[in-house]
C-alpha positions in Angstrom: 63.4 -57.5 -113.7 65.2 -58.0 -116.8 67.9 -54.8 -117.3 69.5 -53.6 -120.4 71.9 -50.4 -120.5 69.8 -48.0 -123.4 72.8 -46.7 -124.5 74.0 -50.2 -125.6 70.4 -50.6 -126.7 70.2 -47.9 -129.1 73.8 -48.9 -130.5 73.3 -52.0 -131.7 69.7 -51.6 -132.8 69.5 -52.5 -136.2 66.0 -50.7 -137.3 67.4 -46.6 -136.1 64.7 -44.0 -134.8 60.8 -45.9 -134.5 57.6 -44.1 -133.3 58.7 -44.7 -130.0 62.4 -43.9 -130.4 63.6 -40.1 -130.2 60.1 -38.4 -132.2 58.4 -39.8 -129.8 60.0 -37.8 -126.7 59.0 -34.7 -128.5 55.2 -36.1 -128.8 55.4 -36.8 -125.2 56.5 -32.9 -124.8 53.1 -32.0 -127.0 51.0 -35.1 -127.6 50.8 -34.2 -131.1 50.2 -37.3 -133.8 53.4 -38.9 -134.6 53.6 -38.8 -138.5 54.0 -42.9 -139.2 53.8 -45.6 -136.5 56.9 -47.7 -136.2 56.9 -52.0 -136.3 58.8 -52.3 -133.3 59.7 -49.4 -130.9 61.7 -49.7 -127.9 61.0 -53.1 -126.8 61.6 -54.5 -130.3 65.0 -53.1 -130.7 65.9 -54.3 -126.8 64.9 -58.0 -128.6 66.9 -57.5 -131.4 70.1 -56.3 -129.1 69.5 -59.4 -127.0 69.7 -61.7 -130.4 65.9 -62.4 -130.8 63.9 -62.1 -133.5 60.7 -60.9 -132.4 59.5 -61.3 -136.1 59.5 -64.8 -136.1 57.0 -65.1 -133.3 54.8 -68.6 -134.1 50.9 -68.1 -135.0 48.3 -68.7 -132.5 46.7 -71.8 -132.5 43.3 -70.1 -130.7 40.1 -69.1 -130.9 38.9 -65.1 -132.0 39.7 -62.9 -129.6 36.5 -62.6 -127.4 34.4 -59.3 -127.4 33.9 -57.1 -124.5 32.1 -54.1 -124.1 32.7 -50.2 -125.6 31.6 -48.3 -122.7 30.5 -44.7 -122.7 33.9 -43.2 -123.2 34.9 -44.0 -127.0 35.3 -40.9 -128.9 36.1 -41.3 -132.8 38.8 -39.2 -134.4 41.9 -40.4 -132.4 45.0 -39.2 -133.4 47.7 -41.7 -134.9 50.2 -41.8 -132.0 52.7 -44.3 -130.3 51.7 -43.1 -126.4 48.6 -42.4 -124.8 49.9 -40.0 -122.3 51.5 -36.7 -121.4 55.2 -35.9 -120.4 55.6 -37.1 -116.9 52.2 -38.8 -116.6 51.6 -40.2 -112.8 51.7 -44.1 -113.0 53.2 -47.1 -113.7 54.7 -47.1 -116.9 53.6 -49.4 -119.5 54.4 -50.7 -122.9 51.8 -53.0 -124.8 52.7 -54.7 -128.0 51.2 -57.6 -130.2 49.9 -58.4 -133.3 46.5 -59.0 -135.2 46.0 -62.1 -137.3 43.5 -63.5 -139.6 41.4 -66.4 -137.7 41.3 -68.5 -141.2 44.3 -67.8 -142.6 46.6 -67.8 -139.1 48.7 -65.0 -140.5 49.2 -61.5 -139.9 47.0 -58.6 -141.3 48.5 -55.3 -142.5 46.7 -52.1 -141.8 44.3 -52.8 -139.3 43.4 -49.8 -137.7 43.7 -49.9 -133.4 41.6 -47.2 -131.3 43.1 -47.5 -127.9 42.0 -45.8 -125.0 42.0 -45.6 -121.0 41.5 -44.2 -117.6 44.4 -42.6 -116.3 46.5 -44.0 -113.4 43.7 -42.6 -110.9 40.9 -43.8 -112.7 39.4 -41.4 -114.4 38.8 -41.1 -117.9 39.9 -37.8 -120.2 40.3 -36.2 -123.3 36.4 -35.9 -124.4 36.7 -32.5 -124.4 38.5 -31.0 -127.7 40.9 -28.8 -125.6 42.2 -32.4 -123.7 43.6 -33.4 -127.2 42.4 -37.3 -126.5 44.3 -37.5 -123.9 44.9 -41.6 -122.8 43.5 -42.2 -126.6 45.5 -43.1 -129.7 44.7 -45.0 -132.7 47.7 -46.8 -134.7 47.2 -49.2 -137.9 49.2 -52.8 -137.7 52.6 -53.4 -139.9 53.6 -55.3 -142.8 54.0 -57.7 -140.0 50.7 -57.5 -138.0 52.6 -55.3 -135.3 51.3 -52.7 -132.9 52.8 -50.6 -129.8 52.1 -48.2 -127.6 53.4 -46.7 -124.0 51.0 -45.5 -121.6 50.6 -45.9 -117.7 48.9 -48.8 -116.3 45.3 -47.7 -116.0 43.7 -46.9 -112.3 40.4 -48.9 -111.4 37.2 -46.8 -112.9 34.5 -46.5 -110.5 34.2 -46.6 -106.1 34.7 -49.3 -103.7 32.4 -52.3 -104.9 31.7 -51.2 -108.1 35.6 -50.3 -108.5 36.0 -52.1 -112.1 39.3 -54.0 -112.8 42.3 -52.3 -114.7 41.7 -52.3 -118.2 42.4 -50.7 -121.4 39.9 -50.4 -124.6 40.2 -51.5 -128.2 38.3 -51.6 -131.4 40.0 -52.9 -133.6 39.0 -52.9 -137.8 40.0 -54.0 -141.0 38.7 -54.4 -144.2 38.5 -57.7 -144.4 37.6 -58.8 -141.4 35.0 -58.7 -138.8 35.5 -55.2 -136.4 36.1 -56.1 -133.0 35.3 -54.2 -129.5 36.8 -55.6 -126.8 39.1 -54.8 -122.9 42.4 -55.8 -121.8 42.9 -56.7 -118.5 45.8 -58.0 -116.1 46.0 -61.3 -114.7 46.7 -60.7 -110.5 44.4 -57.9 -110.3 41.9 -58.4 -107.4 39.1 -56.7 -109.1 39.2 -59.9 -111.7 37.3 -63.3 -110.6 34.1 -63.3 -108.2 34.2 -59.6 -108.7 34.1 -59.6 -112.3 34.7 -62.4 -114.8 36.9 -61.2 -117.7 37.1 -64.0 -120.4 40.8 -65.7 -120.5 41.5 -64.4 -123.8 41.5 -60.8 -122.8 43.8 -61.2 -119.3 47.1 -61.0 -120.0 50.3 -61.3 -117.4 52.5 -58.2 -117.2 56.3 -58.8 -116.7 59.0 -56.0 -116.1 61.7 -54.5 -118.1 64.1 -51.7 -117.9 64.8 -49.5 -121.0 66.4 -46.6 -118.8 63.5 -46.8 -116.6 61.0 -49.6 -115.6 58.1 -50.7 -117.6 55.9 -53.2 -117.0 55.5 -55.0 -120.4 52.5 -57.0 -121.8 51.8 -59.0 -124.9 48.2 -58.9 -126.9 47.1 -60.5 -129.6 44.3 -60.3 -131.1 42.5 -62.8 -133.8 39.7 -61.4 -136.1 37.1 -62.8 -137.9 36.5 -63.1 -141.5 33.2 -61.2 -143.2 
């Protein structure tokens, strides 16, 4: 597990207060929208204080990002957020980052809008109701630099015994340009994945750990959209 004293972090960062910097400890206290969402957060400034430059990060040399399906919890209206979940949330904290790219031009695309949402650490799925205020659901749009970010736990398995279905998290992801896309995350290791359930390669990705004052397990997605 790779540590870093957050202190030291915050110190040397070179980009100050992000979505997930100090406004987003109050939104953690509230869940309220954060009112911009930040390039990097956390994790980008614990690159920068380790002399990377998570800018520079090479185009993908892929395929679109595969398509999965919606499921019968989307709800539209998400608020603009950098975490998913309440203060104190049960579960394995997580922080996913990546960035969204053209397929024909292999670069970055600005303002694509991102609805995430998933089941909490137990499995099940919230914030339908209005008085849940989308709780385990956010929507963000990408940088200048094709970025996005967001903290939430590491979702529990939806369903019961056999019909348990992996860890996963939701997106749908659109831009102007570009073909929308509906698609899952998962996490390569989890047993639910293979005979069980075949997620496509594209959409599994390997978590890896991090300190930033407390552990987070830390996963990269990137996701390539079509042209119209």
């Amino acid at each position: 597990m790779e540590k870093w004293n957050r202190r030291e972090l915050l110190k040397n960062s070179l980009l100050g207060l992000t979505a997930l910097g100090t406004g987003a400890f109050a939104l953690r206290e509230t869940l309220a929208p954060t009112p911009a969402y930040g390039e990097l957060g956390e994790y980008g400034k614990f690159l920068i204080a380790r002399g990377e430059k998570p800018d520079e990060a090479p185009l993908p040399a892929r395929e679109p990002t595969d398509s999965d399906s919606m499921g019968p919890y989307y709800k539209e209206g998400a608020p603009f957020r950098g975490y998913l979940m309440p203060r104190d949330a049960p579960g394995t904290p997580m922080i996913i980052r990546g960035r969204v790219y053209g397929h024909d031009t292999r670069k970055t695309l600005e303002g694509a809008t991102i609805d995430v949402w998933q089941a909490d650490a137990s499995g099940s799925y919230h914030g339908m109701d209005e008085k849940e205020n989308y709780l385990y659901r956010a929507r963000m749009r990408t940088s200048r630099r094709g970025l996005y970010q967001f903290e939430t736990v590491h979702p529990g398995r939806y369903g019961f015994g056999f019909w348990a279905r992996p860890s996963h998290i939701h997106f749908y992801i659109r831009h102007p340009d570009y073909q929308s896309l509906v698609t899952q995350l998962y996490f390569r290791g989890d047993p639910r994945l293979g005979d069980h359930e075949r997620a496509r390669p594209s959409l599994i990705i390997p978590l890896r750990k991090i300190s930033l004052g407390k552990t987070f397990e830390l996963g990269n997605f990137d996701i390539v959209l079509v042209r119209k």
